[in-house]
C-alpha positions as MATLAB code, in Angstrom:
seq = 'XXXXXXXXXXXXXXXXXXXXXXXXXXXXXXXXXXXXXXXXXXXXXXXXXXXXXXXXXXXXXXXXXXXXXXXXXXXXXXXXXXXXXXXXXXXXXXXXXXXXXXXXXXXXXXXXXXXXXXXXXXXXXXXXXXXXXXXXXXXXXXXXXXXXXXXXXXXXXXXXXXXXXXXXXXXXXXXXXXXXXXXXXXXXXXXXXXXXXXXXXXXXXXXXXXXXXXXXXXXXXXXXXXXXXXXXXXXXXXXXXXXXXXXXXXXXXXXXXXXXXXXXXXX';
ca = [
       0.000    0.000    0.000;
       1.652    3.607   -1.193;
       1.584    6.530    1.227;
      -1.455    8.280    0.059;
      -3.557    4.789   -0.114;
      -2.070    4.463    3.749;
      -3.245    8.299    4.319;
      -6.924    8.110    2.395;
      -7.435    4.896    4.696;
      -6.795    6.470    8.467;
      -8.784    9.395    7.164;
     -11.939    6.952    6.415;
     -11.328    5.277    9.879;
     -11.105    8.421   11.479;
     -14.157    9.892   10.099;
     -16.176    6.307   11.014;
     -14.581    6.721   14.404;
     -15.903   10.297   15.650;
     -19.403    9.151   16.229;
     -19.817    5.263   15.485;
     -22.832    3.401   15.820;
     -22.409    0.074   18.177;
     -22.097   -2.078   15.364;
     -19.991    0.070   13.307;
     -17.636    0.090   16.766;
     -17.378   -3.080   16.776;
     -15.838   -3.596   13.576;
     -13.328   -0.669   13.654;
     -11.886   -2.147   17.581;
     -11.668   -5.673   15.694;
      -9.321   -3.906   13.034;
      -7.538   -1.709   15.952;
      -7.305   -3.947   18.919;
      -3.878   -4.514   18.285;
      -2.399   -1.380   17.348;
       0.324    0.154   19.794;
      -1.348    2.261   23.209;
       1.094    4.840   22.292;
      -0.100    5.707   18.419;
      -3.300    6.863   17.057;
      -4.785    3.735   16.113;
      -3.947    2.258   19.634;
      -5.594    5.279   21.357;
      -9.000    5.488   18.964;
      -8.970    1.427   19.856;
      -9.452    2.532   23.684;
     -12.351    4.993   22.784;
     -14.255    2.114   20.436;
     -13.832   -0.338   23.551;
     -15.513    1.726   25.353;
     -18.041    2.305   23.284;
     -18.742   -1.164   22.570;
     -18.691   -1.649   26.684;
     -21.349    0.364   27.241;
     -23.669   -0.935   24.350;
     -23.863   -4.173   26.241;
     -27.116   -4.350   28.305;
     -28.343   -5.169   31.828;
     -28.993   -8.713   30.767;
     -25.259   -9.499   29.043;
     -26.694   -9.050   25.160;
     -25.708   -6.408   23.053;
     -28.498   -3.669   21.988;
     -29.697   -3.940   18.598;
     -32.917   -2.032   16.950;
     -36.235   -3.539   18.081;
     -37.474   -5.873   16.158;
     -34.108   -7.549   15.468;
     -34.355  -11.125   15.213;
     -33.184  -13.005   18.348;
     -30.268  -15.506   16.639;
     -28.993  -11.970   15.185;
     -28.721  -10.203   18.612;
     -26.866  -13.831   19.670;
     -24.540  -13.351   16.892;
     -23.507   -9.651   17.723;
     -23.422  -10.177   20.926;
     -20.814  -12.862   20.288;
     -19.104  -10.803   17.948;
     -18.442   -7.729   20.325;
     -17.028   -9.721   22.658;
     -14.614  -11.496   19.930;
     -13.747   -7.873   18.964;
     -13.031   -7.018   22.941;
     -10.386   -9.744   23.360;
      -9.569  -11.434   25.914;
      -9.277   -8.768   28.539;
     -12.764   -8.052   29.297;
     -13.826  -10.171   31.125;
     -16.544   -9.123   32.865;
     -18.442   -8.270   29.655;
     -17.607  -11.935   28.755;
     -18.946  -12.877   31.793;
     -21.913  -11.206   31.244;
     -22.465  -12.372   27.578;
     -21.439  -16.010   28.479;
     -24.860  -15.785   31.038;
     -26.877  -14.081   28.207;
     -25.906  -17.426   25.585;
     -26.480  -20.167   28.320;
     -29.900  -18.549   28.445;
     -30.718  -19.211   24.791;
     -28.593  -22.706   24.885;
     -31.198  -24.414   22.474;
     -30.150  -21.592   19.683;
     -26.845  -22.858   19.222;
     -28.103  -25.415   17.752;
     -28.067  -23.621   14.221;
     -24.038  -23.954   13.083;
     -23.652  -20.283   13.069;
     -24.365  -19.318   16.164;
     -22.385  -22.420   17.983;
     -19.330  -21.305   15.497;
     -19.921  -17.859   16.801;
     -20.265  -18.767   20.875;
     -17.005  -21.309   20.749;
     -14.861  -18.041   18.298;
     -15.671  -15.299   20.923;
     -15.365  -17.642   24.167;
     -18.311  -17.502   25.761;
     -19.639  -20.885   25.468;
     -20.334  -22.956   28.691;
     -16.992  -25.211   29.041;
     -19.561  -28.438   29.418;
     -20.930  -28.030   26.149;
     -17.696  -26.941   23.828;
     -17.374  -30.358   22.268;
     -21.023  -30.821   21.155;
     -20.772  -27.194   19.993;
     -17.439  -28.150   17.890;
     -19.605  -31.504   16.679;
     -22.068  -29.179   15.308;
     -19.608  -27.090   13.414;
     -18.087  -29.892   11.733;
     -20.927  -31.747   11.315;
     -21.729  -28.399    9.182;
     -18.436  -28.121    6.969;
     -18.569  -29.026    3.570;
     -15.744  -31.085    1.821;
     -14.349  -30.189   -1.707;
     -12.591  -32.485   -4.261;
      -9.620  -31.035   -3.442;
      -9.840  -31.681    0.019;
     -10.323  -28.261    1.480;
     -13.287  -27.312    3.104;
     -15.802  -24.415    3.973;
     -18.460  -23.350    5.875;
     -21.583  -22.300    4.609;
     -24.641  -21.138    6.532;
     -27.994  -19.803    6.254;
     -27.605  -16.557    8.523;
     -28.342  -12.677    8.596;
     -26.088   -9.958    9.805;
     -26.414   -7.421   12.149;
     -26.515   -5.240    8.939;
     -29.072   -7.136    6.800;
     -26.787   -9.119    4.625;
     -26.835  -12.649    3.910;
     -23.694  -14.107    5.819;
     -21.257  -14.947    2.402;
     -19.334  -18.099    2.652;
     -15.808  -16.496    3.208;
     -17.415  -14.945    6.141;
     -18.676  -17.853    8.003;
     -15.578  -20.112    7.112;
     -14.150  -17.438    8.784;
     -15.314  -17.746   12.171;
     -15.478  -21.773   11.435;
     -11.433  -21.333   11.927;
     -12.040  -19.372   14.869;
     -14.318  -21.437   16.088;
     -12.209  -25.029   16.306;
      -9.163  -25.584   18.358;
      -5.581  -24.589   17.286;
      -4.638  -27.924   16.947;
      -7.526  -28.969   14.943;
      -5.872  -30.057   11.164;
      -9.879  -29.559    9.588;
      -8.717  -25.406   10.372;
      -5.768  -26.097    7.728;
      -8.629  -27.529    4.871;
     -10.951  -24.142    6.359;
      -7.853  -21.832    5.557;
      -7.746  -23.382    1.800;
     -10.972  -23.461    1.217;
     -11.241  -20.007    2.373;
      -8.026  -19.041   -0.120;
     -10.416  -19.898   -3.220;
     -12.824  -17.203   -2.317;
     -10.133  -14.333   -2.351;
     -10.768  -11.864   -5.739;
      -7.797   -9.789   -7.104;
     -10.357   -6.873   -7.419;
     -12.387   -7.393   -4.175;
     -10.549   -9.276   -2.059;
     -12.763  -11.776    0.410;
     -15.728   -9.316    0.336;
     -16.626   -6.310    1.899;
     -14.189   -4.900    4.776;
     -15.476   -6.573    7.762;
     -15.194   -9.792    5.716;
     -11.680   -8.866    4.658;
     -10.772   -8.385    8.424;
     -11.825  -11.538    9.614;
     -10.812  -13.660    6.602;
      -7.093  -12.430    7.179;
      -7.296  -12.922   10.947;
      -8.329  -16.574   10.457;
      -5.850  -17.454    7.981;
      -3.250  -15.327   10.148;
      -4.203  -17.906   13.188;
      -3.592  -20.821   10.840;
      -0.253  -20.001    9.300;
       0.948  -18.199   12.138;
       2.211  -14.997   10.470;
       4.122  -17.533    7.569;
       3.303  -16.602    4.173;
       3.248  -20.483    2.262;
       5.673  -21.249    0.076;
       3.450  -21.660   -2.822;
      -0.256  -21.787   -3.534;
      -1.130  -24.586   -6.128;
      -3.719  -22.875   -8.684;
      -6.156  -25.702  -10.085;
      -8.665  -25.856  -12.700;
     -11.386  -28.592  -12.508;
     -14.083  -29.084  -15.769;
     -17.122  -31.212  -14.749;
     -15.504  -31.827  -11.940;
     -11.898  -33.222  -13.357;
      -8.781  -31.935  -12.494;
      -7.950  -30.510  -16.042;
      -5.104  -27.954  -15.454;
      -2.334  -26.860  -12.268;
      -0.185  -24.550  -11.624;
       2.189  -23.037   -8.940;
       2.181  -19.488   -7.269;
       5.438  -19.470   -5.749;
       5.786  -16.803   -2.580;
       9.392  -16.098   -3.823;
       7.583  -14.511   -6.991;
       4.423  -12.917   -5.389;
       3.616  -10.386   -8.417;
       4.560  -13.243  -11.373;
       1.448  -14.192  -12.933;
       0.836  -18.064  -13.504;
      -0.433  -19.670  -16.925;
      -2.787  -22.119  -16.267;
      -3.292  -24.687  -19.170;
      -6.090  -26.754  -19.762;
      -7.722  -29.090  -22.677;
     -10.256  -26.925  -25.090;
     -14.052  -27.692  -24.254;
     -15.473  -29.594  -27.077;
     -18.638  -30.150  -28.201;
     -21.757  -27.313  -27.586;
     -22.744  -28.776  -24.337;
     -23.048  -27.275  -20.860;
     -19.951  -27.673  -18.981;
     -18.644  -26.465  -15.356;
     -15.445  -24.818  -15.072;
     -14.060  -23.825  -11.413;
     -10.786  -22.951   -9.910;
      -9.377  -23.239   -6.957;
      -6.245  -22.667   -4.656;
      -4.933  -24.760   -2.262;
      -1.311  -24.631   -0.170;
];
């Protein structure tokens, strides 16, 4: 990112950051949470905390507009306290009572992906929670694996598939080799010209995939094209040669009928 990309960015977080809404709180801590105390972003990520503090109610969920469906209110409440970290815990504490309450929503995969990513599950039940995720994933032929789910935002939007494969990685232990087919699967939805979606999508996507490979960029990305379902063409993305482009080569389609052609990247 050039300087004035750098510059035109701060100035749109600082302008969403003189007056944000709860939600829109949330999301700008999430991205700040770990900037330096001592520099701008570190002390506009103290202001947003305390924002999204004090938008937690009496009863441990976090306000939302009446009229907002209950599994949504679950989710942001969940979501606030991911974007708190670990240090606050007596909003945790208070969000943790709030979910045991409604213990028979988290049922629905997205909400039990949510509870076990932001830590406020009851210990008791984190392995039937972690059942239900990956009783949820989906498994491609390549082997990697994603996580869709029929959800809505606190915004209104359909959750998109980068999104909840996401907080799927979140969601499972460190140690857990199905996050490594997540953080594929997850690679495949990335865009040159819009990345993994819209910026809250973005943030998430990178934090997941940062958790997986531990800061490591991989060594190379394998770039495959599949028709009807047939590995027809590969090629490798080395990290060595980040800005190369790769040639992938595949038979010609013969024939006027219908025919599916995907790609997809895998480490």
């Amino acid at each position: 990112m050039c300087s004035s990309d750098l510059l035109r960015a701060w100035q749109r977080i600082a302008r969403a950051g003189r007056a944000p809404t709860a939600d829109n709180a949330v999301t700008l801590l999430a991205a700040l949470r770990v900037a330096p105390s001592d520099t701008l972003a570190g002390r506009m990520a103290v202001t947003l905390a305390q924002t999204v503090r004090n938008s937690q109610a009496a009863d441990g969920m976090w306000t939302m507009p009446a009229g907002t469906a209950l599994d949504v209110s679950l989710a942001e409440t969940c979501r606030a306290v991911w974007a708190l970290g670990p240090d606050n815990q007596a909003n945790r504490l208070r969000a943790t009572g709030a979910i045991e309450r409604q213990r028979a929503r988290l049922a629905s995969p997205w909400l039990a992906a949510w509870a076990l990513a932001a830590d406020v599950a009851d210990p008791g039940e984190v392995e039937s929670l972690r059942k239900i995720v990956r009783d949820a994933l989906t498994t491609h032929a390549d082997g990697s694996k994603t996580f869709q789910v029929d959800a809505t935002r606190w915004d209104g939007f359909r959750v998109r598939e980068a999104e909840s494969t996401a907080v799927a990685i979140l969601a499972l232990p460190k140690d857990d080799p199905l996050r490594a087919d997540l953080a594929t699967g997850l690679l495949t939805a990335y865009r040159p010209s819009t990345g993994f979606g819209d910026g809250w999508i973005g943030l998430l996507a990178m934090r997941a995939l940062d958790e997986v490979f531990a800061g490591e960029i991989p060594r190379e990305v394998s770039i495959v094209v599949s028709i009807d379902g047939v590995e027809a063409g590969r090629a490798v993305l080395a990290s060595k040669q980040p800005h190369a482009p790769v040639r992938v080569l595949a038979p010609a389609l013969v024939g006027p009928a219908e025919h599916q052609v995907t790609d997809r990247k895998s480490t």
